[in-house]
C-alpha positions as CSV (number, residue, x, y, z in Angstrom):
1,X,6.1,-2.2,-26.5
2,X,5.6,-2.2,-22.5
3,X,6.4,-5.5,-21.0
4,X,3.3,-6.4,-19.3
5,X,4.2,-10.6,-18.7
6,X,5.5,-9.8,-15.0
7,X,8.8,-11.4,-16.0
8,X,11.4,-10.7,-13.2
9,X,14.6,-8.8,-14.0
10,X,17.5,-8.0,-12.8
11,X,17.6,-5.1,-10.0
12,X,17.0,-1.9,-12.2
13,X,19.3,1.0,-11.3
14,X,17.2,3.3,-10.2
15,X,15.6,1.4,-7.2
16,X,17.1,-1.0,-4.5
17,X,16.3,-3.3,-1.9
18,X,15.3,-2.2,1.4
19,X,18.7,-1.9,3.7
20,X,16.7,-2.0,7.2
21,X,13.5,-3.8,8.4
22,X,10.5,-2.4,8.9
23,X,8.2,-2.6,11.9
24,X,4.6,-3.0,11.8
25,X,1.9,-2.5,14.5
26,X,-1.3,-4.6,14.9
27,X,-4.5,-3.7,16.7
28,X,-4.9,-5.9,19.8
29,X,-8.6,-4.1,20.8
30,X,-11.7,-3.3,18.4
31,X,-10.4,-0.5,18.1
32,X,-6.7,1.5,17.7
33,X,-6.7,4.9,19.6
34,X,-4.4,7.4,17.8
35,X,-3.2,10.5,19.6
36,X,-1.3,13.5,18.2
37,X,1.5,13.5,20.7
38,X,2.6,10.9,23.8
39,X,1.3,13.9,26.1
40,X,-2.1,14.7,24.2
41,X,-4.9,12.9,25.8
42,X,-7.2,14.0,23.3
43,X,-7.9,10.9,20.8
44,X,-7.0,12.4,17.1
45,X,-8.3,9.1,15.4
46,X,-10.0,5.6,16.1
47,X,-9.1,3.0,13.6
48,X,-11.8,-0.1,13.5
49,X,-9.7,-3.5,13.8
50,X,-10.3,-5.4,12.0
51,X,-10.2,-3.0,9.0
52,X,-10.5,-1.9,6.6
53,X,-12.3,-4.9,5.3
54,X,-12.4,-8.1,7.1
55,X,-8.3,-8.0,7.7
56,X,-6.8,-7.1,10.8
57,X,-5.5,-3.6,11.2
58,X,-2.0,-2.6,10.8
59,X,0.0,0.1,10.8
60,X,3.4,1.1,9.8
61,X,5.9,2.1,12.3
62,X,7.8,5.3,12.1
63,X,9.6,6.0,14.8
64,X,9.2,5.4,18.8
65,X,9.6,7.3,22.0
66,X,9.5,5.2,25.8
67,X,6.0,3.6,25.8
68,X,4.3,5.2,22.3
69,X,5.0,4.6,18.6
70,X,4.8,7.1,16.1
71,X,3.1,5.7,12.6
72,X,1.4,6.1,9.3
73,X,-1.9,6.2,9.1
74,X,-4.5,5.4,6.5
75,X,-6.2,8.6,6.5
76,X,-6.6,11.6,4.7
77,X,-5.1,13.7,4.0
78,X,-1.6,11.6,2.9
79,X,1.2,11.8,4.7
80,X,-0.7,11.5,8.3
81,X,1.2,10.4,11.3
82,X,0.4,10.3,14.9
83,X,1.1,8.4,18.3
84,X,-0.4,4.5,19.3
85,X,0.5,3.7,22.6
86,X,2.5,0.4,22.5
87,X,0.3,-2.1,24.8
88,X,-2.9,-1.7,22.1
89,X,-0.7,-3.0,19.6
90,X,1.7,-6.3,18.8
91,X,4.9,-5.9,16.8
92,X,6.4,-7.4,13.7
93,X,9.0,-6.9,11.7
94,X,10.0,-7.5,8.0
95,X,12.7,-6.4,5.2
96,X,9.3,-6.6,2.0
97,X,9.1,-3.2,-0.2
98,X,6.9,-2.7,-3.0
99,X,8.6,0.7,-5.3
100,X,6.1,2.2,-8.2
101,X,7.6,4.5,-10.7
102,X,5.3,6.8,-12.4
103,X,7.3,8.4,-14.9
104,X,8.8,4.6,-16.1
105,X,5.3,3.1,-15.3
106,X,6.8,0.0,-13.6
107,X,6.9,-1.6,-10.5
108,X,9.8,-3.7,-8.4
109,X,8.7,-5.4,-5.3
110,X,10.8,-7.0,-3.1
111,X,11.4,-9.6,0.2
112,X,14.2,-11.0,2.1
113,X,16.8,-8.9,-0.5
114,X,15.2,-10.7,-3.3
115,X,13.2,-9.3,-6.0
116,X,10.3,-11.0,-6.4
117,X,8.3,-9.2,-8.9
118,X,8.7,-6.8,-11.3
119,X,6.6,-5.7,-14.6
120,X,4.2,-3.2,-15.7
121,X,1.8,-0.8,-14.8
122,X,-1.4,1.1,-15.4
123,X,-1.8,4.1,-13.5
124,X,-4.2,7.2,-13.5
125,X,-5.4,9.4,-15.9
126,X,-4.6,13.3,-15.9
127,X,-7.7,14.0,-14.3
128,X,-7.5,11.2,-11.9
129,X,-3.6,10.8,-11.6
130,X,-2.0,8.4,-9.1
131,X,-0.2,10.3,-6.4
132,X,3.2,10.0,-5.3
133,X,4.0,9.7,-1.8
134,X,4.8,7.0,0.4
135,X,2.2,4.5,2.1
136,X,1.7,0.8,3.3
137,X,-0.3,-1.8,2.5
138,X,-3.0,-2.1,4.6
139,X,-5.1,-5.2,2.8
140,X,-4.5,-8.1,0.6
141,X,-8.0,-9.7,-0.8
142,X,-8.7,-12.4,-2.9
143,X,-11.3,-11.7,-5.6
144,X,-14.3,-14.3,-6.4
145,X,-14.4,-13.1,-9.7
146,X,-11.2,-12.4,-11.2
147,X,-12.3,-11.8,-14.6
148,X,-13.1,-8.0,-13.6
149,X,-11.0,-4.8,-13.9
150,X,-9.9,-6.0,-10.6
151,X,-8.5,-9.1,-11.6
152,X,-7.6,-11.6,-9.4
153,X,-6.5,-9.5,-6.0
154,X,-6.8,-6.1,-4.7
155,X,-4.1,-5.2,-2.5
156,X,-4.9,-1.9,-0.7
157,X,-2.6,0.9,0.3
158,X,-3.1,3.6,2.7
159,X,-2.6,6.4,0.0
160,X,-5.8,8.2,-1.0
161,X,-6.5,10.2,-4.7
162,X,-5.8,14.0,-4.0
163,X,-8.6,14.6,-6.3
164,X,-11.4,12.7,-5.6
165,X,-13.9,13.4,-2.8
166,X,-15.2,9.5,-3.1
167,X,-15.8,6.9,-5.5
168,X,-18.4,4.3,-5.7
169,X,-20.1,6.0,-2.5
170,X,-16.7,5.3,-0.7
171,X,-13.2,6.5,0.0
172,X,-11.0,7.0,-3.1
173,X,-8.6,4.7,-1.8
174,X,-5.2,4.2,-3.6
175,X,-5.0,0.4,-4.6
176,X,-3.1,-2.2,-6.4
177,X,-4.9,-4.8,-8.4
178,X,-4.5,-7.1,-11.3
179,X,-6.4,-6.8,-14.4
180,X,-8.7,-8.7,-17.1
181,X,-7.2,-6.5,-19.6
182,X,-3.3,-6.6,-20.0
183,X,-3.5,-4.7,-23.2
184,X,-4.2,-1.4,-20.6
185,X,-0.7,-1.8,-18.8
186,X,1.6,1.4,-19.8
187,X,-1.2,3.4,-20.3
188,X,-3.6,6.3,-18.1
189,X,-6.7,4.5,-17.4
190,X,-7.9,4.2,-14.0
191,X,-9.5,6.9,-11.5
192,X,-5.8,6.2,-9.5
193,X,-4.9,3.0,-8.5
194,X,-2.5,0.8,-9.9
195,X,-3.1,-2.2,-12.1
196,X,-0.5,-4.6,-12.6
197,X,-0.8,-8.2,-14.7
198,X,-2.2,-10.8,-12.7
199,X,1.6,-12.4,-12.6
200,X,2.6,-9.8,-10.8
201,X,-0.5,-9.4,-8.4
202,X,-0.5,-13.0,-7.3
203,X,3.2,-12.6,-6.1
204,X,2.8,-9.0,-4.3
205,X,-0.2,-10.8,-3.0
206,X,2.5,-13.0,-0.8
207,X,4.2,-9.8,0.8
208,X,2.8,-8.8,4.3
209,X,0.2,-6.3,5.5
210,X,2.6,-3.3,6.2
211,X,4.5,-3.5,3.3
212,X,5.9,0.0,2.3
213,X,4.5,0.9,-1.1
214,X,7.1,4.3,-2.2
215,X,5.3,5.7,-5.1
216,X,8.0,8.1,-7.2
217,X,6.9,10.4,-9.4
């Protein structure tokens, strides 16, 4: 039987804590002007801050070149990237990870070197399977009623489904949430995101907006 309390663990073998912090860029403006190059003077997108709910707007840093940062961006399709220039952002920096493995349908989360969560998960259906690939997340909400599929909290990634032109009117969004229904953990049930017990989701909900979410296939 799947473990589904959330109980931590000791590090598995297959997955480690991060070795490096990670940077992450906040919007300073209304809005966060991407560009395809440092030269291209051509906007390529406009992300609303805050965004994409009532949370402020961050993005994860990949790389950097004189005055421009190269990062992830919540868009379609996956695996985006593209230039902010440095003044419309503010800079932070952190050592959380969050690691979600498909095939052992678990995930490890981690902060400071320490593993702070572990147990696990539902993912996507066959039709609706959760993609691999490697996001951030991008919001953290509270839920009024937690006695929903949802659960407690939602935690949203930048990761969309790959199969899925919307859902519910609106982007199909890659997201980890708790659930009312631990009996569904280890199983293919949802249109895509990730549900974990609420255990778990109340201590991912304590990592930072930013926080690299790997999803291994």
């Amino acid at each position: 039987m799947a473990d589904t309390s959330g109980t931590e663990a000791s590090n598995p073998t297959t997955t480690t804590p991060p070795d490096h912090r990670f940077t992450v860029a906040r919007a300073v403006g209304g809005w966060l002007d991407t560009y395809r190059s440092p030269v291209d003077a051509e906007v390529l997108w406009s992300l609303s801050n805050p965004g994409p709910y009532e949370g402020d707007r961050v993005v994860l840093v990949l790389d950097s070149q004189d005055d421009w940062l190269l990062v992830d961006l919540p868009v379609r399709p996956n695996g985006t990237t593209a230039w902010v220039h440095r003044s419309d952002v503010t800079l932070s920096t952190h050592d959380a990870r969050i690691v979600v493995d498909l095939t052992a349908m678990r995930l490890w989360a981690w902060e400071d070197g320490v593993l702070v969560a572990e147990g696990a998960i539902a993912l996507g259906t066959d039709e609706t399977p959760t993609p691999p690939g490697r996001y951030f997340l991008n919001e953290i909400q509270a839920q009024e009623d937690p006695d929903t599929l949802f659960g407690s909290w939602i935690l949203g990634t930048s990761g969309f489904s790959e199969v899925l032109d919307e859902v519910d009117g609106g982007d199909p969004a890659v997201a980890i949430h708790g659930t009312n229904d631990p009996s569904v953990l280890g199983t293919r049930v949802s249109l895509g995101c990730i549900r974990v017990h609420e255990d778990v989701v109340a201590r991912l909900a304590l990592l930072p907006l930013g926080t690299p979410v790997e999803v291994r296939a």
